[in-house]
C-alpha positions as CSV (number, residue, x, y, z in Angstrom):
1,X,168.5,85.2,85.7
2,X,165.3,85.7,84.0
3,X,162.4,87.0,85.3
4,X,159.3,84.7,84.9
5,X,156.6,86.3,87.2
6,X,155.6,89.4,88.9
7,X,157.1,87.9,92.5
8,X,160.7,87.6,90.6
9,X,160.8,91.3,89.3
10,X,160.1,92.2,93.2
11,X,162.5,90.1,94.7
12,X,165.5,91.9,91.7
13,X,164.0,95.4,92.9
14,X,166.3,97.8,95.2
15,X,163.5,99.5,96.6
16,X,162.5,99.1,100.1
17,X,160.2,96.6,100.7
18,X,156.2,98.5,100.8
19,X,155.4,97.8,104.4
20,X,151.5,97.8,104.9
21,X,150.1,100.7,107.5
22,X,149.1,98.8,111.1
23,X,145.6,100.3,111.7
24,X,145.8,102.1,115.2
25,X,143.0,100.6,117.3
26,X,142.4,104.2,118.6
27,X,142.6,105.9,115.3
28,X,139.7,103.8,114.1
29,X,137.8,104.6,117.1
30,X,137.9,108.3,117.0
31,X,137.7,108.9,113.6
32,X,134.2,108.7,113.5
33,X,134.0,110.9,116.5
34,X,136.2,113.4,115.1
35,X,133.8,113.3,112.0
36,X,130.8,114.0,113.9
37,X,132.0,116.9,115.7
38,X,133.6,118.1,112.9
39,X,130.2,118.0,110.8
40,X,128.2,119.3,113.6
41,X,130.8,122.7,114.4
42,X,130.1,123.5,111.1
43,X,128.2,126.6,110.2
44,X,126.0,124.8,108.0
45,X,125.0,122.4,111.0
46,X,124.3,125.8,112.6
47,X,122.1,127.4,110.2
48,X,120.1,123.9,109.9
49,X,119.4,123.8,113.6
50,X,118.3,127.3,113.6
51,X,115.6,126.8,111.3
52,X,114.5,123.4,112.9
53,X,114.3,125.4,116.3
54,X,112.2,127.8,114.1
55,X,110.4,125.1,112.8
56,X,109.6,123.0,116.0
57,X,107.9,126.3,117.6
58,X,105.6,126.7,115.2
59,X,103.6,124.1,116.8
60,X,103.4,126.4,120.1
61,X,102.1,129.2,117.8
62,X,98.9,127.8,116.8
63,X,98.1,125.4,119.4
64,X,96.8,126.2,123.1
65,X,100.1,125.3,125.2
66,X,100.0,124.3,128.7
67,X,102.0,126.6,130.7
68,X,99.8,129.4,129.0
69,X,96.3,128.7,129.1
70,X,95.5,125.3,130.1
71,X,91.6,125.8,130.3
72,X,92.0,126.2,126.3
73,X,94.1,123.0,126.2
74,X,91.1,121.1,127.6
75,X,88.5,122.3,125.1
76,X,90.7,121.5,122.5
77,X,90.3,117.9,123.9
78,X,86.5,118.2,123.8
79,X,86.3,119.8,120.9
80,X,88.7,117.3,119.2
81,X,88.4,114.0,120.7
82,X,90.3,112.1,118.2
83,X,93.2,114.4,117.4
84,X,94.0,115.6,120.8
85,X,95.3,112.6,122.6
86,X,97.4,111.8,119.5
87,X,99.1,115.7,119.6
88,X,99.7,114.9,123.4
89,X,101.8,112.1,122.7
90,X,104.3,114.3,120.8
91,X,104.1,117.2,123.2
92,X,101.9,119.7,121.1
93,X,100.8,121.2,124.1
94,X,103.7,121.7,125.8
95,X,106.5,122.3,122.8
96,X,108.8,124.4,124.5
97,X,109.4,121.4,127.4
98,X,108.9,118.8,125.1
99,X,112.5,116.7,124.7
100,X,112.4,116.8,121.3
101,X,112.6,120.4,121.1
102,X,115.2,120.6,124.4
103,X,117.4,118.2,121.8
104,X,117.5,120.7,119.1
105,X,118.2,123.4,121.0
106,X,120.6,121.5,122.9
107,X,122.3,120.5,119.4
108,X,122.3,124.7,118.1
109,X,124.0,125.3,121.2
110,X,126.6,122.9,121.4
111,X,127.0,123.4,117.5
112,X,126.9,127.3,118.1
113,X,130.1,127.1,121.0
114,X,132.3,124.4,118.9
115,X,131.7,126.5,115.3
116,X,132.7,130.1,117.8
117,X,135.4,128.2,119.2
118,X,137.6,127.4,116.2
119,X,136.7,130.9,114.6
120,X,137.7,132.6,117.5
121,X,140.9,131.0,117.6
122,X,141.6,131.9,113.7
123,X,140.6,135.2,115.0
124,X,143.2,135.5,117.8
125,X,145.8,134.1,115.7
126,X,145.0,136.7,112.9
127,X,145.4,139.4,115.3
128,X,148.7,138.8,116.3
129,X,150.4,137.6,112.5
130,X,151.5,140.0,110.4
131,X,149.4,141.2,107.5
132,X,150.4,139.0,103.9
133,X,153.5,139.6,102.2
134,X,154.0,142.3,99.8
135,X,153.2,140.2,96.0
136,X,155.2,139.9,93.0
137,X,153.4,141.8,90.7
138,X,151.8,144.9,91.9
139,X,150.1,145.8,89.0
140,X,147.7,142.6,89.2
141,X,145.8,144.2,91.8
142,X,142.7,145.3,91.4
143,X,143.6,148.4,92.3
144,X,147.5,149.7,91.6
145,X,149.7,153.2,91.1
146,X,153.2,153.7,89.7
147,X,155.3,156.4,89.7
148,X,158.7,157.4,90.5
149,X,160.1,160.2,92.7
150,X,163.9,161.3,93.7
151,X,162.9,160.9,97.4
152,X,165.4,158.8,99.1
153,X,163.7,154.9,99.6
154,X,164.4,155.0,103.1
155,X,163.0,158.4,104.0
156,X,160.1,157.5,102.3
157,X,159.1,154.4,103.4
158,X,159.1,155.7,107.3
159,X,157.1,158.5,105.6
160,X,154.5,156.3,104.7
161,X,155.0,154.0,107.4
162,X,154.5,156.7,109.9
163,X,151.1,157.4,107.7
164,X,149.5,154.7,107.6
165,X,149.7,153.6,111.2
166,X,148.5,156.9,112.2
167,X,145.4,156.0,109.9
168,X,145.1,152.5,112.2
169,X,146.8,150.1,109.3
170,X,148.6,147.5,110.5
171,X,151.8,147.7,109.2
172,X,154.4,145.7,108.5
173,X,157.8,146.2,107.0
174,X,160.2,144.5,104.8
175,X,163.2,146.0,103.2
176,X,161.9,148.8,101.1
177,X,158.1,146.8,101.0
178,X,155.0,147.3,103.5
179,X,152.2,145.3,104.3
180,X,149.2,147.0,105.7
181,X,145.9,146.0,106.6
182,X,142.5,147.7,107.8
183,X,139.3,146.2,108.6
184,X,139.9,143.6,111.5
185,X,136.0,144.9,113.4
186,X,134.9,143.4,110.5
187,X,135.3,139.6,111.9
188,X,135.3,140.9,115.3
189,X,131.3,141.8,114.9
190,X,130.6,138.8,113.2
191,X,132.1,137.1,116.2
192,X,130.3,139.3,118.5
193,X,127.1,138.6,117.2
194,X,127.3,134.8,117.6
195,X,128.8,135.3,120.6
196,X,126.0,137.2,121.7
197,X,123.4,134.9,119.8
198,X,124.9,132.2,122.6
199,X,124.4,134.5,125.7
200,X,121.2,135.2,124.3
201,X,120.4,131.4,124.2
202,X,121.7,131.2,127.6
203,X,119.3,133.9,129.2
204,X,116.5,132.5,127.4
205,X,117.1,128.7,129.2
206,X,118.1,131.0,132.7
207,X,114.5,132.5,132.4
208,X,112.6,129.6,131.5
209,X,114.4,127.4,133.8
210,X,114.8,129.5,137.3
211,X,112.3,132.4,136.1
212,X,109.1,132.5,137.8
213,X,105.7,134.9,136.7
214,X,102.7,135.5,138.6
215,X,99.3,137.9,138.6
216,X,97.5,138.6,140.8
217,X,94.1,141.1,141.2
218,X,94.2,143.7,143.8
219,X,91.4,145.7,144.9
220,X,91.7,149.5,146.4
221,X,92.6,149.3,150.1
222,X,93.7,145.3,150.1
223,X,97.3,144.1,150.2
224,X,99.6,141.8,148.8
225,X,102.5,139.4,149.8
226,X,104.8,137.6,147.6
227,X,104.1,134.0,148.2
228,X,102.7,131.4,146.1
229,X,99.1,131.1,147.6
230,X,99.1,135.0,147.1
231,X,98.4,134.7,143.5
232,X,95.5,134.5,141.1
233,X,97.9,132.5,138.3
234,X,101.8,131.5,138.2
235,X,103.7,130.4,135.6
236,X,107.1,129.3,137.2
237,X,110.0,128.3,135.6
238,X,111.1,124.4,135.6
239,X,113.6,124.6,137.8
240,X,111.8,127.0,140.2
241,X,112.1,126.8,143.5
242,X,109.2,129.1,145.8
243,X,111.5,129.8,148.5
244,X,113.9,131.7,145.9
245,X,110.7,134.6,146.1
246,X,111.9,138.0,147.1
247,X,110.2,138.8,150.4
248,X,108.6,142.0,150.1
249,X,104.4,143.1,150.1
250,X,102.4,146.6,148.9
251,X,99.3,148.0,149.6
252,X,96.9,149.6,146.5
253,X,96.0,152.7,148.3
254,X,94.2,154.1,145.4
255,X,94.2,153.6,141.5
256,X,93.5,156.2,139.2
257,X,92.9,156.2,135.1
258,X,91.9,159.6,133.3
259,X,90.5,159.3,129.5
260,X,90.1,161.6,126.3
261,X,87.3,163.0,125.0
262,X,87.1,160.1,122.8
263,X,87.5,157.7,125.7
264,X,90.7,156.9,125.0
265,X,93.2,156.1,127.9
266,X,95.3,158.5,129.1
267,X,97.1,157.7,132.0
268,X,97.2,154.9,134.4
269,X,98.3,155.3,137.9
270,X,98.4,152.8,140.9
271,X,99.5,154.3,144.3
272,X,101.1,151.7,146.4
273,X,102.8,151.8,149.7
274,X,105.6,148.6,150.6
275,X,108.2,147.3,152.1
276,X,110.6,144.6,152.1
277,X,112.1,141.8,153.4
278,X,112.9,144.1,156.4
279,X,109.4,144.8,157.1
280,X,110.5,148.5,158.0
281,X,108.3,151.2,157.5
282,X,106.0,151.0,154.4
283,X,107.0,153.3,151.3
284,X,104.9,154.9,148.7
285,X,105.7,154.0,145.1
286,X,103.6,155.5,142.5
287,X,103.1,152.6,139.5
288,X,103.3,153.5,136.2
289,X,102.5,151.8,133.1
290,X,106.0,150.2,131.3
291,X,107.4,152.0,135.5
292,X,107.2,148.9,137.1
293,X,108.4,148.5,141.4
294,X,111.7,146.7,141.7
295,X,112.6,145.0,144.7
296,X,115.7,142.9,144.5
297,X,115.1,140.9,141.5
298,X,111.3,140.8,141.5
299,X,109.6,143.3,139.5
300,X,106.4,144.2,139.7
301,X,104.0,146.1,136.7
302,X,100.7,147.2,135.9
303,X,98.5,145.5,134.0
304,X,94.7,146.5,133.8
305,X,92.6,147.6,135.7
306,X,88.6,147.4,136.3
307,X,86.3,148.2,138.5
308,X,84.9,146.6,141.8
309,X,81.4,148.1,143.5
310,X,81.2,148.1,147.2
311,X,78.1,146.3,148.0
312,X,76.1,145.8,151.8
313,X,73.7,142.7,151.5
314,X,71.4,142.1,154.5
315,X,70.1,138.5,155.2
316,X,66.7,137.3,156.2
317,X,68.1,137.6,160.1
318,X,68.9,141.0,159.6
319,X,72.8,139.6,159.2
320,X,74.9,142.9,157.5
321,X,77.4,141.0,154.7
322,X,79.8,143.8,153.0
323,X,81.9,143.0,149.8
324,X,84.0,144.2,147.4
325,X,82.8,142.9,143.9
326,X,85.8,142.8,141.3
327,X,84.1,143.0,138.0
328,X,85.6,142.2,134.3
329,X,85.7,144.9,131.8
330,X,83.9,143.4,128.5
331,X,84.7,146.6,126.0
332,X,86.4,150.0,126.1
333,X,83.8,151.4,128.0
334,X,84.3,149.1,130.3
335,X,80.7,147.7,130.9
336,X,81.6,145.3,132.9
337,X,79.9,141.5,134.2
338,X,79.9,141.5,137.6
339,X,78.2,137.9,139.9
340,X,78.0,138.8,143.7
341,X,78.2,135.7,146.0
342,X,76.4,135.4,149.3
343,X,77.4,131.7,151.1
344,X,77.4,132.9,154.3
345,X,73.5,134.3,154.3
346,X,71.2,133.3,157.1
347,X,68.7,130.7,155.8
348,X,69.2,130.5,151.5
349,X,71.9,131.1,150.1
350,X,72.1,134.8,148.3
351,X,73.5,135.1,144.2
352,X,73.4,138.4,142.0
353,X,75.1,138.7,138.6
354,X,74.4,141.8,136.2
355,X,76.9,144.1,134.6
356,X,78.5,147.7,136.3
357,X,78.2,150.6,133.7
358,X,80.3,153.3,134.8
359,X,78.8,156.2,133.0
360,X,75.0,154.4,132.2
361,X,72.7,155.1,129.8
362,X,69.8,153.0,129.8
363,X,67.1,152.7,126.9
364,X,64.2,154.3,127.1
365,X,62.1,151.6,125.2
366,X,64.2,148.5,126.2
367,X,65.7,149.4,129.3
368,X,68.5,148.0,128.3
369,X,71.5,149.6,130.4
370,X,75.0,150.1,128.4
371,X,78.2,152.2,129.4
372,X,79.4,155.7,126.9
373,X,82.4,156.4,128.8
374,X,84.8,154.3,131.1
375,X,85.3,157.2,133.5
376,X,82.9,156.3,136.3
377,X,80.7,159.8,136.1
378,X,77.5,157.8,136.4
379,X,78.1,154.7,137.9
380,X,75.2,152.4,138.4
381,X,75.1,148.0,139.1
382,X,71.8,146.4,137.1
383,X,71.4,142.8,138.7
384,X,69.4,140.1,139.0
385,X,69.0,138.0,142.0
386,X,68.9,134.2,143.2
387,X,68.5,132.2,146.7
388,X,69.3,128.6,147.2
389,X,72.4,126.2,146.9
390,X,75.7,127.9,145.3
391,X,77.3,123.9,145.1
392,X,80.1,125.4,147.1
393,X,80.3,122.2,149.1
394,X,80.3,119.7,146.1
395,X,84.0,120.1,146.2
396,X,84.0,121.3,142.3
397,X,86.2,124.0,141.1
398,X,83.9,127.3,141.0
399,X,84.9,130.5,139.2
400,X,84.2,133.7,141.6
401,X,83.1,135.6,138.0
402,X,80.1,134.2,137.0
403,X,77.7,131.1,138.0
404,X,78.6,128.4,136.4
405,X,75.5,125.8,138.2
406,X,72.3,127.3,138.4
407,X,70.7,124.1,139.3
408,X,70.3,124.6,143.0
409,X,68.6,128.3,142.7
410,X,65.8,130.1,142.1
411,X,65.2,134.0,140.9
412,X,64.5,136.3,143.4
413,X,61.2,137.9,141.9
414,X,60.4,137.3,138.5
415,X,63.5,136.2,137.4
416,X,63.5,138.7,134.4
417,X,63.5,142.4,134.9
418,X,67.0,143.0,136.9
419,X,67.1,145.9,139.3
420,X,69.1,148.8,138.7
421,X,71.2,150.4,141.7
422,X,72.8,153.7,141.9
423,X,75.8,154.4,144.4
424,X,73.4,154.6,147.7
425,X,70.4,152.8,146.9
426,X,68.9,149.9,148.2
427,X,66.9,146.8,146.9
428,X,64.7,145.3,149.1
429,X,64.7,141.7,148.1
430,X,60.8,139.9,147.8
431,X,61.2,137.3,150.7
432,X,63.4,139.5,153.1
433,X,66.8,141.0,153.1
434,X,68.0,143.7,151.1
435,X,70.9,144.5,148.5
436,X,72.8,147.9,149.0
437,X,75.4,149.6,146.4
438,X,77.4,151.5,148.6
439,X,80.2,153.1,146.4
440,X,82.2,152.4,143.4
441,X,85.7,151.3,144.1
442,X,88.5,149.8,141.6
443,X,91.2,147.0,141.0
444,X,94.1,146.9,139.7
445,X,96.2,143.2,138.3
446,X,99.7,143.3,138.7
447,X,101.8,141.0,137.1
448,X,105.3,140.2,139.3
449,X,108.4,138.6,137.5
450,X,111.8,137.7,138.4
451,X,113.9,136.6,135.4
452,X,117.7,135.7,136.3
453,X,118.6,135.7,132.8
454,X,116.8,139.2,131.9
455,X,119.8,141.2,131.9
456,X,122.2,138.7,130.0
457,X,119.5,138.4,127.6
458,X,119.6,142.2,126.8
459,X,123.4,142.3,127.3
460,X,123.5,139.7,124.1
461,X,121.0,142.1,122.1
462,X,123.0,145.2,122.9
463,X,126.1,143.0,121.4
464,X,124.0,141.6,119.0
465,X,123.2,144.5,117.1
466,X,126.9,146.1,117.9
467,X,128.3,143.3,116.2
468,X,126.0,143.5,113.5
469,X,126.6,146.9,112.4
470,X,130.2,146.3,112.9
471,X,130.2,143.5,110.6
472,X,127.6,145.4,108.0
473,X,130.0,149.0,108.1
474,X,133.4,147.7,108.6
475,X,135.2,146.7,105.3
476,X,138.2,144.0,105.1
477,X,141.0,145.9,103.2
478,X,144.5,144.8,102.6
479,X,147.3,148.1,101.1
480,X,151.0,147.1,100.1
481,X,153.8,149.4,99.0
482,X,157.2,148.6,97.8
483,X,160.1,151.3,96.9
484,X,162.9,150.5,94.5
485,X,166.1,151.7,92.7
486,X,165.7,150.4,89.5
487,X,169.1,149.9,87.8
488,X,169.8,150.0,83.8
489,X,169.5,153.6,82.1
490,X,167.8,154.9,85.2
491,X,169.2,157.8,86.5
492,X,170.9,157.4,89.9
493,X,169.0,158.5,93.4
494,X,165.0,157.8,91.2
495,X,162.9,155.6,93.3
496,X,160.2,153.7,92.0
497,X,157.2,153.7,94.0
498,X,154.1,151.2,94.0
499,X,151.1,150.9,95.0
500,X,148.5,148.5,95.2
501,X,145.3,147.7,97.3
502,X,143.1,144.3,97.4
503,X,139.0,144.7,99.2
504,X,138.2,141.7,100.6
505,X,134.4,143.6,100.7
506,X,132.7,146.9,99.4
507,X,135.4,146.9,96.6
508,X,133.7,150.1,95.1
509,X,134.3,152.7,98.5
510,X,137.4,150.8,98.6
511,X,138.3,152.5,95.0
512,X,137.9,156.1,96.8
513,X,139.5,155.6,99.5
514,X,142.5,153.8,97.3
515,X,142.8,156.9,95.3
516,X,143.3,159.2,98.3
517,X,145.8,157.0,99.6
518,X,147.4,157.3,96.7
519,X,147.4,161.2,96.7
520,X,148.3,161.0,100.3
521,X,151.3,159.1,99.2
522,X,152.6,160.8,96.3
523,X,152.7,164.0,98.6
524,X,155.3,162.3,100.7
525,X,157.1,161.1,97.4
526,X,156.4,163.3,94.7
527,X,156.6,162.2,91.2
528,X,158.9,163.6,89.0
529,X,158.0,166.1,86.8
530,X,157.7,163.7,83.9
531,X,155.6,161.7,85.9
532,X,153.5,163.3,87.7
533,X,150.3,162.1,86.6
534,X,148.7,159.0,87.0
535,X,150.1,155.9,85.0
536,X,147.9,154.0,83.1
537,X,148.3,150.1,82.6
538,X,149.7,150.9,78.8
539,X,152.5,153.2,80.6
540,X,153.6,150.2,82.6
């Protein structure tokens, strides 16, 4: 027959007819998928998402953010008209709720269990195998000994056996061969740092999610309760619900600071009396800076502090007003501003606003009043006063610090030289009534938190840095020993020992501790006279 064409020479063939792979309609479906999670486990992937999550709060650094200070986010809008409402639109207010940044960390996490999930598993599995089998050639090893010895091989390899396992090799034995291996922690941190780079990840979304943080300005002999409308600012957590609050409530019985010399703070101490959901009988707690009050998972710490003059204002009517006037601190000597608001005076409304000096000194020439110490050893309030409207009944927002409209009032006097009051002293105010400073008092803000992801967040740096160090200290090393009877001219009952040692890291401490095996060794199976030294790679 003769072959004319490709077809023939197919047909004459005794092979088995190629038959062409049916795609599997599920195959094709998953590959992709299998791809994707493939590429997205990997560490690379990992690393990548890190620094975008890096990246995407950079943002939050630089710009006023929301759940911060939102009175700074809306003069960024007046002072940049243009630019603001364009930032909004991607969230540059609010970065760390913004979906975008939610995605990536989303991604790191997800990327961060699937990439811990197959290591761990390589992990487990390297636990349990043996350690590598003993290799041809000893003598390629980076590091390697040869000697003999008229030790029986048996005797001595349960010598060495015994050895090594009591110097936590793993060993495993062959015939006349061992396999050891040292070093496992090594992997072990690395995996417990991830691990706890996860948890950590974790206790950050618990906190920001179900966490809640609130201040709130106490003055000396008023109270607190731990509800919402208790506080002066909250920050709560996404997911926050109010009635997860712990129930409990304190009284600031007194709040003391001493100074230096210098006027440098020494010590800060709120004494507080509360109680708890129980409402039994109220206990003292004395609040420390960085010693905060915990009750159930709310914990409660001092912030600052300031002071708050009592002050007795007498109306036209002869009406007696008392308040207590929290002031702001506006250096370390805490010169403070203080505004005093009357809304309740008969006829015109009352308004004073000055500045407390705790230890005053006032200018001879300018009579300008400023504060030398912050310790309150000569306290004294300079003011200046004002009747008519406060615009408290516009239905605006009004801060209780300063006054913000002076539209509706006029200057009691001249308008221009403030009065200054020591503790006791009285101002008789031109058009009746009368401003008293009674005594000096103090405040105190506390700031209360409740973060259910707090402790797993410091449970993953505790394992962070164990793994670390762990994976930094902790070297790989792999040790194999064989034991023969070489035939030929050798003498009967000489056993050949060998010798070898591989670093998978720190290769130069492993060459110390290599050549104390080694002597270790050769003092269970001594060398032979003739050999008792070292051999060098000529020798063998």
């Amino acid at each position: 027959m003769t072959v004319t064409s490709d077809r023939d020479a197919v047909r004459l063939s005794t092979a088995p007819e190629p038959v062409a792979p049916r795609p599997e309609r599920r195959q094709s479906l998953t590959a992709p998928l299998r791809r994707t999670w493939r590429q997205l486990t990997s560490m690379r992937t990992a690393l990548l998402l890190l620094f975008l999550l890096a990246l995407a709060s950079v943002p939050g650094s630089f710009l006023p953010q929301r759940g911060l200070n939102p009175v700074a986010v809306q003069q960024y809008f007046v002072d940049h008209p243009t630019l603001a409402p364009l930032l909004d639109r991607v969230y540059a207010f609010d970065v760390f709720a913004a979906p975008w940044f939610a995605a990536v960390y989303l991604l790191l996490f997800v990327s961060l269990v699937g990439c811990l999930s197959l290591r761990v598993r390589l992990h487990a599995k390297a636990l349990v195998s043996p350690p590598p089998a003993v290799p041809r050639v000893l003598a390629r090893m980076p590091e390697s000994a040869r000697w003999e010895s008229d030790v029986a091989p048996e005797q001595a390899i349960e010598q060495i056996r015994s050895v090594l396992r009591r110097g936590r090799w793993r060993v495993a034995r062959t015939d006349l061969a061992l396999s050891a291996e040292k070093g496992y922690l090594r992997e072990t941190g690395n995996l417990l740092f991830h691990i706890s780079l996860v948890a950590l990840l974790i206790g950050i979304a618990l906190g920001g999610l179900l966490g809640f943080q609130g201040t709130v300005l106490v003055k000396e002999g008023d109270g607190f309760a731990n509800t919402v409308l208790a506080y002066d600012d909250i920050k709560p957590g996404r997911r926050f619900d109010a009635d997860g609050l712990v129930p409990f409530s304190f009284v600031l019985d007194d709040f003391q600071g001493t100074y230096a010399d210098d006027g440098k703070a020494l010590t800060f101490l709120a004494k507080l009396r509360w109680s708890g959901e129980d409402g039994g009988e109220p206990q003292p707690y004395d609040l420390r800076v960085n010693h905060p009050l915990v009750v159930g998972g709310a914990k409660t710490y001092l912030l600052g502090h300031g002071y708050a003059p009592r002050v007795r204002i007498v109306d036209v009517e002869g009406n007696v007003l008392e308040q207590t006037v929290a002031c702001l601190p506006q250096g370390p000597t805490f010169l403070s501003t203080c505004t005093i608001k009357v809304p309740d005076a008969a006829g015109e409304q009352l308004a004073f606003e000055g500045v407390f000096t705790p230890t005053t000194v006032q200018d001879p020439e300018t009579a300008l009043v400023t504060s030398v110490y912050p310790a309150p050893d000569h306290p004294a309030l300079t003011v200046l006063g004002y009747r008519g409207d406060l615009g408290l009944d516009s239905g605006t927002p009004a801060s209780v610090y300063n006054l913000e409209d002076r539209s509706g009032l006029v200057p009691i006097g001249d308008g221009k030289t403030p009065q200054k009051l020591l503790p006791g002293q009285t101002w008789d105010l031109p058009g009746g009534g009368s401003l008293t400073f009674v005594e000096t008092t103090e405040w105190a803000t506390f700031q209360v938190t409740q973060d259910p992801g707090k402790q797993l967040a410091l449970i993953a740096g505790v394992g962070m840095v164990l793994g670390l160090c762990l994976s930094l200290f902790v070297r790989r090393r792999r040790l194999w020993v064989r034991l023969s009877t070489p035939g030929g001219n050798h003498p009967s009952g000489r056993t050949v020992v060998e010798v070898a040692g591989l670093a998978r890291s720190g290769s130069d401490a492993f060459t110390a501790e290599f050549a104390g095996l080694s002597d270790r060794l050769r003092q269970l199976a001594p060398p032979r006279p003739a050999d008792a030294a070292p051999t060098t790679e000529e020798d063998r």
